[in-house]
C-alpha positions in Angstrom: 46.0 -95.1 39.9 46.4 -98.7 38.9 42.4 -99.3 40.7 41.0 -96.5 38.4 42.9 -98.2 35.2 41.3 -101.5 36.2 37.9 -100.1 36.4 38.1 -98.0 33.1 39.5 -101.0 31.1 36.7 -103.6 32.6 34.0 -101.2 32.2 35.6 -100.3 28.6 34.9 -103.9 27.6 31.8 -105.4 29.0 30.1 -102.1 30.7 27.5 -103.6 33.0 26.0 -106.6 31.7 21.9 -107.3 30.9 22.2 -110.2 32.9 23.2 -108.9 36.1 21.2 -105.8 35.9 18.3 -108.3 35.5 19.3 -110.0 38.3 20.9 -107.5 40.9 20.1 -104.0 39.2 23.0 -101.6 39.4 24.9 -99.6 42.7 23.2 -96.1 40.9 19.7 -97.5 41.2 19.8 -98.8 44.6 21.3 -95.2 45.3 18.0 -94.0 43.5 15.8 -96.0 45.9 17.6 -94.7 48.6 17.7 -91.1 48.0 13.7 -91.2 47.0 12.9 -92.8 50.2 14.8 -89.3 52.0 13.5 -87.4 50.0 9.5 -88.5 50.5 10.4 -88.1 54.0 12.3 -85.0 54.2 11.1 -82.6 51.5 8.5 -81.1 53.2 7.3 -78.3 55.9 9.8 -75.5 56.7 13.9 -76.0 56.6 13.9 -77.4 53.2 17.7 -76.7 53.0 18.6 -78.3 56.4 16.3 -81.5 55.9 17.8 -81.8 51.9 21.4 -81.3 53.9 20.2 -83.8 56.4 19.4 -86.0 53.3 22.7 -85.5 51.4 25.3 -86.2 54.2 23.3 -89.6 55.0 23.2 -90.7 51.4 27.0 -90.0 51.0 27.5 -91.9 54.6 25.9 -94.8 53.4 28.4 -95.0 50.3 31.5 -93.9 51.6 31.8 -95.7 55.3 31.5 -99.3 53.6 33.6 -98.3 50.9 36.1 -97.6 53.4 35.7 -100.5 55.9 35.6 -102.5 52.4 38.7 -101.6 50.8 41.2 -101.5 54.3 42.9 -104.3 53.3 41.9 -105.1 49.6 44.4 -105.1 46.8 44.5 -102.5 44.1 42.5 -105.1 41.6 40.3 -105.8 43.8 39.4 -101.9 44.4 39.4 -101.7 40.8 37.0 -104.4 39.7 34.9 -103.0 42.8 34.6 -99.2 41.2 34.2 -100.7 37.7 30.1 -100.5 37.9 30.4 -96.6 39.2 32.3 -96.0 35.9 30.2 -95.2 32.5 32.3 -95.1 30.1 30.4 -98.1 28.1 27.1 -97.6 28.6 27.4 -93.9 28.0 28.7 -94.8 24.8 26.1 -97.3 23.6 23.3 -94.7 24.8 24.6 -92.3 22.2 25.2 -94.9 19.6 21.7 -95.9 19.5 20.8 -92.5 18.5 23.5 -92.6 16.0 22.1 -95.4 14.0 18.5 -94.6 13.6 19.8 -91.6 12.4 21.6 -92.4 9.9 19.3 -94.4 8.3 17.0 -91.4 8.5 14.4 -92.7 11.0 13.8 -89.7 13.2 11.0 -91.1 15.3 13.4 -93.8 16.6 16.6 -91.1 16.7 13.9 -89.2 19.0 12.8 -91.6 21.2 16.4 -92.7 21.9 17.6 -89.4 22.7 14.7 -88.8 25.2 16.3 -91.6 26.8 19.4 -89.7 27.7 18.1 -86.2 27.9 15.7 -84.2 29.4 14.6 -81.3 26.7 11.7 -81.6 24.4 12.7 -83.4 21.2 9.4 -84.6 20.3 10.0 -82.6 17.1 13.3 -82.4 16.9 15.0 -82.6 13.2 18.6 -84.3 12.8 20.8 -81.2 13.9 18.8 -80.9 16.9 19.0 -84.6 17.5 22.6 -84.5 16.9 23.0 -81.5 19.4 21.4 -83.1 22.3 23.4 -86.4 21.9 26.8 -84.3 21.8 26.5 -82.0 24.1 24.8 -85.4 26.2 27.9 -87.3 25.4 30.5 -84.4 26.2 29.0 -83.6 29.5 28.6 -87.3 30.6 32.0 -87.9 29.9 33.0 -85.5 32.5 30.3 -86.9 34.9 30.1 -90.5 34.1 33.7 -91.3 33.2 36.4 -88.7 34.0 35.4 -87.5 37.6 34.8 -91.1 38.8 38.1 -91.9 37.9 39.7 -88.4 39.1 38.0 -89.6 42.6 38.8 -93.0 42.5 42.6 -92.1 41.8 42.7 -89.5 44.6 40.6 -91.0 47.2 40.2 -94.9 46.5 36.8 -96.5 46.7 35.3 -94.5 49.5 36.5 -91.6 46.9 34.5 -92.8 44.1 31.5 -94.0 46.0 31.1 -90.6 47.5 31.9 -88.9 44.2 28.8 -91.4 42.5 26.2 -90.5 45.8 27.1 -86.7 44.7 26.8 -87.1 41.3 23.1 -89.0 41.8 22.0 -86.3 44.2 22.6 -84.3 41.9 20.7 -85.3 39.6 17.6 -86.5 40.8 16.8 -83.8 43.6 20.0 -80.6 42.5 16.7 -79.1 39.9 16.2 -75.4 39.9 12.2 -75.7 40.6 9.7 -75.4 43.1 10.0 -79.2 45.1 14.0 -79.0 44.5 15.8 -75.3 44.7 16.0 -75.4 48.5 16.0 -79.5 49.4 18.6 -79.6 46.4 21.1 -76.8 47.0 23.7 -78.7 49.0 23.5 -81.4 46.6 24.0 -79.4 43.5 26.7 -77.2 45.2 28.6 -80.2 46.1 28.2 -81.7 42.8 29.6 -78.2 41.2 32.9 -78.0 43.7 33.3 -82.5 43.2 33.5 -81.9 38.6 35.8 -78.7 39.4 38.7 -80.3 37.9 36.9 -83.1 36.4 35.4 -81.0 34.1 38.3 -79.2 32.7 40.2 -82.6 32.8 37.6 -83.7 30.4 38.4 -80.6 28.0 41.6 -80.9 28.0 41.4 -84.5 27.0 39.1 -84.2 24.3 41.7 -81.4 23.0 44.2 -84.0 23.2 42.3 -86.9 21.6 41.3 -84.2 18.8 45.1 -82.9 18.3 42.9 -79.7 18.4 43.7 -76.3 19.5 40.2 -75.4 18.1 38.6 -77.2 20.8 41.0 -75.8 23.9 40.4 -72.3 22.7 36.8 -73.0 22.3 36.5 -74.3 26.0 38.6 -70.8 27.2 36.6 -68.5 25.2 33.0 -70.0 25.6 32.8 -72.7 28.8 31.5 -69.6 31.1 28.6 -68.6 28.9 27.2 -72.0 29.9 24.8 -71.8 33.0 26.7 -74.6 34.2 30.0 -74.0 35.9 31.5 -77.3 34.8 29.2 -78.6 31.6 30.2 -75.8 29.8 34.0 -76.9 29.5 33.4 -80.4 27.8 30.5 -78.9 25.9 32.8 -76.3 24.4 35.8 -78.5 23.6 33.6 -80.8 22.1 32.4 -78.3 19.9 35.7 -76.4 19.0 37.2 -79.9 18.1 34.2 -80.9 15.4 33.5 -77.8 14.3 30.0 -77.3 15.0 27.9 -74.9 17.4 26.5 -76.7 20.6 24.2 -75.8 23.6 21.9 -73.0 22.7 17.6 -72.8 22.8 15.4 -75.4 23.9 12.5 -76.7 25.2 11.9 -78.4 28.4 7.8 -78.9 28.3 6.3 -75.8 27.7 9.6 -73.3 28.5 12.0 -72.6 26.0 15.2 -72.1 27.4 17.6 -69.0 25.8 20.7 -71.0 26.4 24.0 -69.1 24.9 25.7 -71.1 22.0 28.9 -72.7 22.4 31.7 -72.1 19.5 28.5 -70.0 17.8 29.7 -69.1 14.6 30.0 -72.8 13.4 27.5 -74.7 11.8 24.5 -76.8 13.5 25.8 -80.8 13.6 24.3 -83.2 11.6 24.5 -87.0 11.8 28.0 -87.1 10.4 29.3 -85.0 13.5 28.0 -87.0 15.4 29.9 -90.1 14.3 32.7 -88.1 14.4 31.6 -87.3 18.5 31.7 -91.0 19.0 35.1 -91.7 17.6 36.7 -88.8 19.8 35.2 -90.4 23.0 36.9 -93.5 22.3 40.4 -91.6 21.7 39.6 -90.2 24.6 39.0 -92.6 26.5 42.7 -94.4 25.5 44.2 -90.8 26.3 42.6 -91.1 29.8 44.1 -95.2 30.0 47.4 -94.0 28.8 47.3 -90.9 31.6 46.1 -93.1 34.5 49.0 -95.9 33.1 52.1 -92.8 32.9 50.2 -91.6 36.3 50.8 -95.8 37.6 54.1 -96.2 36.6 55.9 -92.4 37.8 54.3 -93.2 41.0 56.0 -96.9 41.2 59.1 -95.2 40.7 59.0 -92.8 42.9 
């Protein structure tokens, strides 16, 4: 508990600086190079599932066995300031803020091209609720993703718990797609990546409910988290929604499709720029609600 504290309060405060992503790039990208290498070798001919199988058990090998010959002996701080980089809390923070500010000064190309950066739906047209509705629903999924499950794994299973979690979580997205080069070579990934945010997810809801002092957003994650076609997005998504008062998720475009997505908390009003300020400062409460849990968590273990 007291690791996953550590890495949440260092990551809280710096992130993951320019300077050493210049220098050394980050654990996710070397993951990245890793996992393309597999998968220009593997995804091809017959047994997609197997080979993409193959592919996921070495990737999540090659995380987890040094993580664990790493941290035998280490002290807690030391695990900590290890996991900080696999935490997001930070960056996922300043990626939504920079599609905050264009937007509030009304610059919509900018407000566009920022959210492109974090999303992977059409918004080349996209007006301000849209804008505002991609960065929410980006933010309340991520901090599931990003923030709450690394530190769920972390606290249960240490650094080879969080490092497995991250090579999951990656898999996931870069080769778990529902399309033609993926569906087979991904299906172990994205199944393991479901089952890992189980509990993260609804965590994450329960959290935002909290930081919101929001029953709104706790019955909105009940009523509407399994319309989403995710299993676990849905449940951050919702609560996020329920506790700002605004609709989330529905139709959009990824290149020429146009998704039918269901809306979350429907009846409630598109979000506009305003909303998502409002997003922003509930991530940070809920960010201290996840610091105080993991300190309670800390200190009832010490005593018992």
């Amino acid at each position: 508990m007291i690791a996953a504290l550590i890495a949440l309060i260092v990551d809280a405060a710096i992130g993951w600086p320019d300077a050493i992503y210049r220098r050394i790039g980050h654990p996710v990208t070397w993951l990245g190079r890793l996992i393309s290498a597999l998968e220009r070798r593997l995804n091809r001919g017959p047994h997609r599932i197997a080979k993409g199988a193959v592919a996921t058990t070495l990737t999540i090998a090659a995380c987890a066995l040094p993580a664990c010959l790493i941290a035998a002996d280490l002290p807690r701080l030391f695990i900590g300031l290890l996991a900080w980089p696999l935490v997001a809390a930070r960056s996922l923070h300043d990626h939504v803020a920079a599609i905050l500010r264009p937007l509030l000064s009304d610059d919509l190309s900018a407000a566009r091209r920022a959210t492109s950066m974090i999303v992977g739906r059409d918004v080349t047209q996209a007006d301000e609720p849209a804008i505002s509705r991609a960065a929410l629903e980006s933010l309340a999924e991520n901090a599931s993703d990003g923030v709450i499950a690394p530190l769920f794994w972390l606290a249960i299973g240490g650094l080879p718990g969080i490092a497995a979690y991250k090579a999951i979580n990656t898999l996931d997205s870069m080769i778990g797609h529902r399309n033609a080069r993926y569906e087979e070579f991904g299906k172990i990934a994205a199944l393991l990546d479901d089952l890992a945010n189980w509990i993260p997810a609804r965590l994450t809801a329960l959290l935002l409910a909290l930081a919101a002092m929001s029953r709104a957003a706790w019955r909105a994650a009940i009523r509407d988290a399994r319309r989403h076609r995710s299993p676990n997005a849905g449940w951050p998504e919702a609560a996020m929604a329920g506790a700002l008062g605004v609709r989330l998720s529905g139709p959009r475009q990824y290149g020429e499709r146009i998704a039918d997505e269901p809306w979350l908390n429907g009846t409630a009003p598109d979000p506009k720029s305003g909303d998502l300020r409002r997003g922003l400062r509930l991530y940070r409460r809920m960010l201290v609600m996840a610091g105080l849990g993991l300190l309670l968590a800390t200190t009832i273990c010490q005593v018992f």
